[in-house]
SESE-428545 format. One record per residue (C-alpha): residue number from 0; residue in one letter; x, y, z. Coordinates in nm, 4 decimals. Layout:
// residues N
    n  res      east     north        up
  NUM    A         X         Y         Z
...
This chain:
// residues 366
    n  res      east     north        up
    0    X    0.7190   -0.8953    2.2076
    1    X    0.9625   -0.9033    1.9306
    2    X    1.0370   -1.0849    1.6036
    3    X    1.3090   -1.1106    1.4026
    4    X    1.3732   -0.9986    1.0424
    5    X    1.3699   -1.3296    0.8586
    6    X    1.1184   -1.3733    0.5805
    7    X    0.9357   -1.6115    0.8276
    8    X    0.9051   -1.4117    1.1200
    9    X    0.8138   -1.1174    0.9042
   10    X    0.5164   -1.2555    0.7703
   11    X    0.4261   -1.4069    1.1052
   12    X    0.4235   -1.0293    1.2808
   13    X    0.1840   -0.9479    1.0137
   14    X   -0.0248   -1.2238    1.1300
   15    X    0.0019   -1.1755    1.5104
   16    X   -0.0803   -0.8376    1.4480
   17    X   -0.4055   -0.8799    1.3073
   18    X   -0.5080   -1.1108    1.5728
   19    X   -0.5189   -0.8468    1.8485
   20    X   -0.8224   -0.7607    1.9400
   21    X   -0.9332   -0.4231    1.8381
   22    X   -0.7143   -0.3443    1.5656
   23    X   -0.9043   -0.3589    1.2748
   24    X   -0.8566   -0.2676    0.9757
   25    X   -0.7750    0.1415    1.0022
   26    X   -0.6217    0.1067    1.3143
   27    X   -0.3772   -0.1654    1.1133
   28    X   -0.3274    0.0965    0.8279
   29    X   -0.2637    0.3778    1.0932
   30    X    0.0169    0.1225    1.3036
   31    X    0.1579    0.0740    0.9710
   32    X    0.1974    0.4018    0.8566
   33    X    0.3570    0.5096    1.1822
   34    X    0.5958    0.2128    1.2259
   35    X    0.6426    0.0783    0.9043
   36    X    0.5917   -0.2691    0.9728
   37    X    0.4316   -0.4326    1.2431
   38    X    0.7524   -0.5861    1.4095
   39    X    0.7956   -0.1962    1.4828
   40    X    0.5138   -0.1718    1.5975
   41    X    0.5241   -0.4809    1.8453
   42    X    0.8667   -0.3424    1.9868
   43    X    0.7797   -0.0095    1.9972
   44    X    0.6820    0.1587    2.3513
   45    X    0.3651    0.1973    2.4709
   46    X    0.3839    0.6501    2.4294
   47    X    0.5191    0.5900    2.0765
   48    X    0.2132    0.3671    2.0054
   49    X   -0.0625    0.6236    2.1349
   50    X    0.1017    0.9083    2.0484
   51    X    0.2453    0.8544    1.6896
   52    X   -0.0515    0.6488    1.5446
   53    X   -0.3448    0.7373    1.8076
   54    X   -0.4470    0.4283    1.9016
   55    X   -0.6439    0.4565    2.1712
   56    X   -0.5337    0.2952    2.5506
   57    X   -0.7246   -0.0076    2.5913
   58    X   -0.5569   -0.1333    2.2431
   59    X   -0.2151   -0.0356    2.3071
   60    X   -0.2017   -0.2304    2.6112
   61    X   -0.3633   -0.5167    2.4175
   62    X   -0.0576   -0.4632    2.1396
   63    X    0.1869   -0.4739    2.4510
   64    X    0.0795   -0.7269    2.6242
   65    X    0.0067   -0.9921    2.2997
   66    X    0.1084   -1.3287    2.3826
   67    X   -0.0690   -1.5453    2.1325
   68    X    0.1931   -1.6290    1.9022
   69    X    0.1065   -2.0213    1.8654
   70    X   -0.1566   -1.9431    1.6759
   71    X   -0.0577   -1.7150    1.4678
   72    X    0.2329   -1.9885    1.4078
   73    X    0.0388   -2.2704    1.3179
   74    X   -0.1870   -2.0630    1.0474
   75    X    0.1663   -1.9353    0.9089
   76    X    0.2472   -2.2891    0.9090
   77    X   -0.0493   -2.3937    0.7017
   78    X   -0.0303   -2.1467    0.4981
   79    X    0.3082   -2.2144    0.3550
   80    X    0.2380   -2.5945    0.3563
   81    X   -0.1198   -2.5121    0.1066
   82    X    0.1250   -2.2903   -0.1140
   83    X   -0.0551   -1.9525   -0.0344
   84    X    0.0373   -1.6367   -0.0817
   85    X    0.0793   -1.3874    0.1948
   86    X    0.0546   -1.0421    0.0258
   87    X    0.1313   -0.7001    0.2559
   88    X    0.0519   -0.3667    0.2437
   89    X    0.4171   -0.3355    0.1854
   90    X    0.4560   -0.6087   -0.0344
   91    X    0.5024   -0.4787   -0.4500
   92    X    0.2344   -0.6916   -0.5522
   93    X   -0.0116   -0.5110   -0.2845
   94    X   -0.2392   -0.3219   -0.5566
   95    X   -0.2055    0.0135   -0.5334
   96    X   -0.5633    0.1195   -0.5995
   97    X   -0.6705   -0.1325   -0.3385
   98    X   -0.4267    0.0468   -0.1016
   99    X   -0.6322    0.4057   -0.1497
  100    X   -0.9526    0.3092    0.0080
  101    X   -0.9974    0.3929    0.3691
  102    X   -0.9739    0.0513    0.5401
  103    X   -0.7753   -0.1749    0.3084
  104    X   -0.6526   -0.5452    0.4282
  105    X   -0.3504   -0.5554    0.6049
  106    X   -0.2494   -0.8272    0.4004
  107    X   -0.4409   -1.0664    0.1694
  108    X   -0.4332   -1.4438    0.1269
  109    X   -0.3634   -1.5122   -0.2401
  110    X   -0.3834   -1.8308   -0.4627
  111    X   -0.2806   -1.8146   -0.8087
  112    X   -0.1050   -1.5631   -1.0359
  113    X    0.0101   -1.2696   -0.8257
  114    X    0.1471   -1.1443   -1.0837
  115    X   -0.1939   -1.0523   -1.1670
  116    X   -0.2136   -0.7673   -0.9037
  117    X   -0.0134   -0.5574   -1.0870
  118    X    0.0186   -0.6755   -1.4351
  119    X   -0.2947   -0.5338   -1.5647
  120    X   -0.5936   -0.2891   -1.5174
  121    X   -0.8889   -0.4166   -1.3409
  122    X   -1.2787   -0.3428   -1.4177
  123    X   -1.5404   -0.5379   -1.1819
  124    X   -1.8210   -0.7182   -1.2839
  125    X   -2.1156   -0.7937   -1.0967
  126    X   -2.5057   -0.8541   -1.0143
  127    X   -2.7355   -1.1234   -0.8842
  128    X   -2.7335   -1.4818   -0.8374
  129    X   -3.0326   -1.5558   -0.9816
  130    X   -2.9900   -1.3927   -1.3487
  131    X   -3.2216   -1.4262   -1.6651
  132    X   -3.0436   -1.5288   -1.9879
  133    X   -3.0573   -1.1827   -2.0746
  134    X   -2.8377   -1.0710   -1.7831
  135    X   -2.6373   -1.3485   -1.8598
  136    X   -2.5622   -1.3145   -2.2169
  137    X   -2.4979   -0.9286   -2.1761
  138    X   -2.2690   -1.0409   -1.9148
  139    X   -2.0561   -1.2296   -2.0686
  140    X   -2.0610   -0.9861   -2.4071
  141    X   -1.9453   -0.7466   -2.1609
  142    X   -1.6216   -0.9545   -2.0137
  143    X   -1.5266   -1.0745   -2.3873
  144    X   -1.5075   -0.7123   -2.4824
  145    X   -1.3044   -0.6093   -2.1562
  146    X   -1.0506   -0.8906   -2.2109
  147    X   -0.9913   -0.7898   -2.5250
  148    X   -0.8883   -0.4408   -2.3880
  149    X   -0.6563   -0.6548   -2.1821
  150    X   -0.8547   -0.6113   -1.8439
  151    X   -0.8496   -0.8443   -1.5622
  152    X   -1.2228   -0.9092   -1.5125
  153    X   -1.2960   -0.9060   -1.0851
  154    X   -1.5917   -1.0199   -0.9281
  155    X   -1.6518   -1.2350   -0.5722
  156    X   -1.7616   -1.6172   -0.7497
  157    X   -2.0939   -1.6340   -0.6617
  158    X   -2.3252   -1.8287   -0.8386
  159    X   -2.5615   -1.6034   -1.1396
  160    X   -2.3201   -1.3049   -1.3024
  161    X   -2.0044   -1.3419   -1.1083
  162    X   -1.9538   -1.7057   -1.2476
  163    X   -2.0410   -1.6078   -1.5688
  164    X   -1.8076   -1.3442   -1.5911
  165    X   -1.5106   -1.5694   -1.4700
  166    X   -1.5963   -1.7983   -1.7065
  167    X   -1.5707   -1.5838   -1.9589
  168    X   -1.2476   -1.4564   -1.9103
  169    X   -1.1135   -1.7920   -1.8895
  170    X   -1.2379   -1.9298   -2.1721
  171    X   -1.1300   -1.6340   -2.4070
  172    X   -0.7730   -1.6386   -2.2110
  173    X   -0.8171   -1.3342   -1.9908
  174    X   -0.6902   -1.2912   -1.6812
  175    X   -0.9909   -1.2844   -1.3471
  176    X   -0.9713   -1.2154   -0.9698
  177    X   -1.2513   -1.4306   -0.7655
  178    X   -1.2587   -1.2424   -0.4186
  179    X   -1.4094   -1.4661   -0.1761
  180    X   -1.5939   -1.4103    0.1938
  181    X   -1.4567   -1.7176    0.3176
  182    X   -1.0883   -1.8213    0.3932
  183    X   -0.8946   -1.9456    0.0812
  184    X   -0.9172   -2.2923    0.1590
  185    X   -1.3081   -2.3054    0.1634
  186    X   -1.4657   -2.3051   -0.1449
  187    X   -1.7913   -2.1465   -0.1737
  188    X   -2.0379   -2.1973   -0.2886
  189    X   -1.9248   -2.5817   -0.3202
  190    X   -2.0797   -2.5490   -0.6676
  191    X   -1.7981   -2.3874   -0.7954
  192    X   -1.5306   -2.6006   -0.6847
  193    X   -1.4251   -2.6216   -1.0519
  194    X   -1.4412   -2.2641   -1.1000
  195    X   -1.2105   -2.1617   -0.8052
  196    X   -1.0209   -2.4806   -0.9322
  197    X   -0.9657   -2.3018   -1.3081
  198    X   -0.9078   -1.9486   -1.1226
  199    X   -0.6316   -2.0602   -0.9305
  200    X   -0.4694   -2.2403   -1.2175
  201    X   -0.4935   -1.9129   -1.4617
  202    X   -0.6556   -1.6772   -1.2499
  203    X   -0.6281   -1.5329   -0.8717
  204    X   -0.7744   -1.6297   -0.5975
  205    X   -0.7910   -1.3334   -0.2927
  206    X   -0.9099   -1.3160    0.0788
  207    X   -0.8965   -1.0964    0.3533
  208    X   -0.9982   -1.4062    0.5900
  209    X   -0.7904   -1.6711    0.8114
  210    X   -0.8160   -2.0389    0.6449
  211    X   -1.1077   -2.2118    0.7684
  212    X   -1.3264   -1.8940    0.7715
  213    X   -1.6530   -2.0059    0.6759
  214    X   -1.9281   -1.8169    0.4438
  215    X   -2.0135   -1.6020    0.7589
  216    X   -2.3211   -1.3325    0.6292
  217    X   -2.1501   -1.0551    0.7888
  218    X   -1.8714   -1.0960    0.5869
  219    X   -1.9735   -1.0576    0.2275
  220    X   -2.0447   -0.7183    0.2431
  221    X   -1.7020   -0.6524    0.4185
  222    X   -1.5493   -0.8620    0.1050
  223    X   -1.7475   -0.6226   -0.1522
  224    X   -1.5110   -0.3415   -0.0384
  225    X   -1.2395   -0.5086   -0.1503
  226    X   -1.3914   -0.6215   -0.5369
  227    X   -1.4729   -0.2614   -0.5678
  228    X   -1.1563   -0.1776   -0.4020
  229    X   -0.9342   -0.3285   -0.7009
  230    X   -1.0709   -0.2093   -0.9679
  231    X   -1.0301    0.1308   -1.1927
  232    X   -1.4819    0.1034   -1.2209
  233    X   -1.7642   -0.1141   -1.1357
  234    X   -2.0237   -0.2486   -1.3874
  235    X   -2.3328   -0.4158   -1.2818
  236    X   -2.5039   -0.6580   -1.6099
  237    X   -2.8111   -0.7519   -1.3462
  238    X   -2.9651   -0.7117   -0.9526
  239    X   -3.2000   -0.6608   -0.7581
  240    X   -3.3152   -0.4059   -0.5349
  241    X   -3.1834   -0.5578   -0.2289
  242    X   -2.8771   -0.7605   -0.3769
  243    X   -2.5500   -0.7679   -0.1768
  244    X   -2.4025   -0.5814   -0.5775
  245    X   -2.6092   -0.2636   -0.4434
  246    X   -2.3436   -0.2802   -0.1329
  247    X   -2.0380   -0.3105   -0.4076
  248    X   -2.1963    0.0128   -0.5494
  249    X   -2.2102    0.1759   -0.2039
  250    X   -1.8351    0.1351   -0.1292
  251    X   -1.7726    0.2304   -0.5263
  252    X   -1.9297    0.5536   -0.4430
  253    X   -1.7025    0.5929   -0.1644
  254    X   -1.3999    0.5008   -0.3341
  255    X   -1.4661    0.7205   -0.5733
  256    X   -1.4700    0.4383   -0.8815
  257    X   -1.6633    0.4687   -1.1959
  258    X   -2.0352    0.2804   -1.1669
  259    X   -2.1874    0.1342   -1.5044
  260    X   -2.5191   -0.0009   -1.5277
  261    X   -2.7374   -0.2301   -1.7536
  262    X   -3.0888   -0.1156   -1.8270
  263    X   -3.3727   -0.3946   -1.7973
  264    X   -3.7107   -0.4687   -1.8273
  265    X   -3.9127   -0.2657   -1.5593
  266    X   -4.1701   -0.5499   -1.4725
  267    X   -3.7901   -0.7714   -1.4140
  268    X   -3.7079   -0.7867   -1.0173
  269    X   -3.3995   -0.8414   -1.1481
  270    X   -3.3290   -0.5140   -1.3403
  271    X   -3.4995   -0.3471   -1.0326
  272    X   -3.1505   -0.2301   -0.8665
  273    X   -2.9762   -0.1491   -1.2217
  274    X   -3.2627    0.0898   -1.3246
  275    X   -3.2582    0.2203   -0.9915
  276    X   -2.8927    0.3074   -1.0269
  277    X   -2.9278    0.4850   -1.3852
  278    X   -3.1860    0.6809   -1.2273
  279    X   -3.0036    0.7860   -0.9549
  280    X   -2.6911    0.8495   -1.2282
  281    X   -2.4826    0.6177   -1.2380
  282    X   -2.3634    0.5934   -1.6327
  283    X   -2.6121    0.3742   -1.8480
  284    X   -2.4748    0.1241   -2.0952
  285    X   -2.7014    0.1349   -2.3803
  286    X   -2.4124   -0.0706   -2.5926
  287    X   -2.1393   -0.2567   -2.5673
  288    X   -1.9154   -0.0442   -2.7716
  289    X   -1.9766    0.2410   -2.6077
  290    X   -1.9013    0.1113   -2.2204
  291    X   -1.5266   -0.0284   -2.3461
  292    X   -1.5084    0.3504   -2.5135
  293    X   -1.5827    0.4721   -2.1950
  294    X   -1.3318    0.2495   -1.9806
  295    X   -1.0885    0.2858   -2.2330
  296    X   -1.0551    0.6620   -2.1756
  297    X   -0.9761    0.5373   -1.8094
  298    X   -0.7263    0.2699   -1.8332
  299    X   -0.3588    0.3452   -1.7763
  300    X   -0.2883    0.2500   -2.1327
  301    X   -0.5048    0.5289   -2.2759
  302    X   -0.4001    0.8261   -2.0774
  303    X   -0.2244    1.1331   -2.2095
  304    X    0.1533    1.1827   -2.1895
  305    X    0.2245    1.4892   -1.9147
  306    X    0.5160    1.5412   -2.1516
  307    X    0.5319    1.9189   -2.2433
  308    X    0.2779    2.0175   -1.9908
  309    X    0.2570    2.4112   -1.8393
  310    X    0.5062    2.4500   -1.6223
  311    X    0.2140    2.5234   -1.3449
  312    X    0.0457    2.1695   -1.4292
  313    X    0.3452    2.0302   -1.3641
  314    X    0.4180    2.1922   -1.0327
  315    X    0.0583    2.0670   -0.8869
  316    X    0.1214    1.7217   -1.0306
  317    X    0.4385    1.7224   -0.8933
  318    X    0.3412    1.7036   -0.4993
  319    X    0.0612    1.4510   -0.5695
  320    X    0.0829    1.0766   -0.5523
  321    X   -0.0959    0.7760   -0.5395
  322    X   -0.1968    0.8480   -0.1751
  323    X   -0.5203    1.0884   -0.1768
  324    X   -0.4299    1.4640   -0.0521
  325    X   -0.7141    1.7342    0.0246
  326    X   -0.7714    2.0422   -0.1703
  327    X   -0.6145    2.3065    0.1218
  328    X   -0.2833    2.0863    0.0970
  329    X   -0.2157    2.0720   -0.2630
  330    X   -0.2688    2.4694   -0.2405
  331    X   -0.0286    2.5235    0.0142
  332    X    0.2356    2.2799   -0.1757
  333    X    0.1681    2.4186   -0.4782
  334    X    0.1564    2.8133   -0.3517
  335    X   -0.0867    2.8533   -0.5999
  336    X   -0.4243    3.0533   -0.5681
  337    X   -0.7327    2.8129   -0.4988
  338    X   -0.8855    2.9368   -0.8225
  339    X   -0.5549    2.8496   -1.0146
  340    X   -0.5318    2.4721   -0.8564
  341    X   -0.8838    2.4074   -0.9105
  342    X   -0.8590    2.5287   -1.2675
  343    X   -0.5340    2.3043   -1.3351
  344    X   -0.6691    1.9789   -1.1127
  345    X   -0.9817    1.9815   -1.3629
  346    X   -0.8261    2.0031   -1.6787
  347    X   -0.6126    1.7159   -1.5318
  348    X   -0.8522    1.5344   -1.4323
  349    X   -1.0226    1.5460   -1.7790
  350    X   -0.7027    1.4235   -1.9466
  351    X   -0.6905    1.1449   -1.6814
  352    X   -0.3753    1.2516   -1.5163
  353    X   -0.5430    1.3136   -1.2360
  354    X   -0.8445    1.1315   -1.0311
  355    X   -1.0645    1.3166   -0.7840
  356    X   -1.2032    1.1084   -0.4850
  357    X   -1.4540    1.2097   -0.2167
  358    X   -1.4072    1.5417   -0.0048
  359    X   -1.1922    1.6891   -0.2644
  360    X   -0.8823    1.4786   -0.2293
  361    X   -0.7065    1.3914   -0.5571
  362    X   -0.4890    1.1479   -0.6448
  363    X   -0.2081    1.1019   -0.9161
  364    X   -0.3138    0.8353   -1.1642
  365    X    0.0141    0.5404   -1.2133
């Protein structure tokens, strides 16, 4: 199968694509990587399939053999006629933090600013659906003071703390992200169909799903990755125990993001999961002013100039990027001693040059 280069046929490769079975999401990231875009990777042979991005036999012959382009047609077709957004991983407006984590979208569905993507820094905020007026009011203290720090407030519009904290930004003119578990066109919960109405108007609206994707369970966690995925640090006002925020916090974790949380009342079921988190280490906001001190020292806007830097910082800093490297490559790059690297990537890291994620890989911070 092949397409051509148009601006149509582009987007609809991207499309076709992600409709084979058994390409998911890493396996998408992996074709891409290898060929660049997927109308490479459509006319490429089946060797240079399994052999430059591994995928494994039964899915290359599903790649080669793809013949479901109607489809794939008719949601590009919709799509265009709705006036949504198809955003790529090779797109510029494809956030580059979002692009780090292991198995980012292919491409997301967007309605709204997309400017938004990469016009600002982006903190999420999130907890139950079922909040007290305490986790409510602390919520929304909590967005005011972010937007003021010109943050782009990201959460997943379900009812409780998410709405309030999309409120909030839009009523003190802030910018907001709603990522949703459904496709773009359903609104959910129905509840909000004013909020998503005001968040497409000033805001963004994202989704990893085809339109018509309804609120599916298994999905929501899946989406979580992506709200934790965006943004420079996670901070959780209320939940539970069990809450679907404690699975935001999971993939946090992984992504190596910052976690806040709220202290509560210990007879609240409510402050249940943010206690749990503060005792397990995640940072404690015991004010206000403190938490926007402490995501202040790790927005872009706030980080030290590498101007006049030792000529050995700048040599490590100077075969990192945005994409995360392991420890054993940056000392063969660098040719320094491990003791040496280490010694540099820490004080980097404490100036915020530098950002260290899971299994000692480190990135350079934009």
């Amino acid at each position: 199968m092949s397409f051509d280069t148009n601006t149509n046929d582009e987007l609809l490769s991207w499309i076709a694509l992600n409709r084979v079975e058994g390409v998911g999401n890493i396996f998408y990231k992996r074709l891409i990587s290898a060929f660049s875009s997927p109308q490479k990777v459509f006319s490429a042979s089946y060797d240079e399939i399994r052999e430059m991005a591994g995928i494994p036999d039964a899915v290359v012959n599903r790649i080669k053999h793809f013949d479901a382009v109607a489809p794939a047609e008719e949601e590009l077709k919709r799509i265009q006629q709705e006036g949504i957004d198809i955003i790529t991983l090779s797109d510029k407006h494809y956030p580059p933090l979002l692009k780090q984590i292991n198995d980012p979208p292919p491409f997301l569905y967007a309605k709204g600013r997309v400017d938004i993507l990469t016009g600002s820094p982006c903190i999420a905020i999130v907890g139950t659906r079922f909040p007290s007026p305490y986790g409510e009011e602390i919520t929304a203290e909590i967005a005011l003071a972010l937007v003021k720090q010109g943050v782009t407030i990201v959460s997943g519009m379900a009812k409780g703390i998410d709405s309030a904290a999309h409120k909030t930004a839009l009523e003190n003119r802030g910018t907001t992200i709603a990522v949703w578990g459904t496709g773009i066109n359903r609104v959910y919960p129905a509840e909000n169909r004013q909020l998503a109405h005001d968040i497409a108007d000033k805001g963004l609206i994202l989704s990893e799903y085809p339109l018509d994707t309804p609120p599916l369970d298994k999905n929501f966690p899946a989406r979580n990755r992506i709200i934790s995925g965006l943004s420079l640090a996670v901070i959780v006002t209320e939940a539970s125990l069990n809450s679907g925020t404690m699975i935001t916090v999971s993939h946090a974790l992984d992504q190596g993001r910052d976690v806040f949380a709220v202290p509560g009342q210990i007879y609240s079921m409510m402050s249940q999961g943010t206690n749990r988190l503060i005792k397990h280490g995640c940072a404690m906001v015991d004010s206000v002013d403190s938490l926007v001190a402490e995501i202040k020292a790790i927005l872009p806007s706030e980080k030290k100039s590498t101007a006049g830097m030792p000529e050995s910082h700048a040599d490590v800093l100077s075969v990192l990027s945005s994409d995360p490297m392991d420890l054993d490559t940056i000392i063969i790059r660098s040719q320094f001693d491990t003791a040496k690297v280490m010694s540099i990537l820490t004080e980097m890291e404490l100036n915020g040059i530098v950002k260290q994620l899971p299994g000692k890989r480190f990135i350079k911070m934009e």
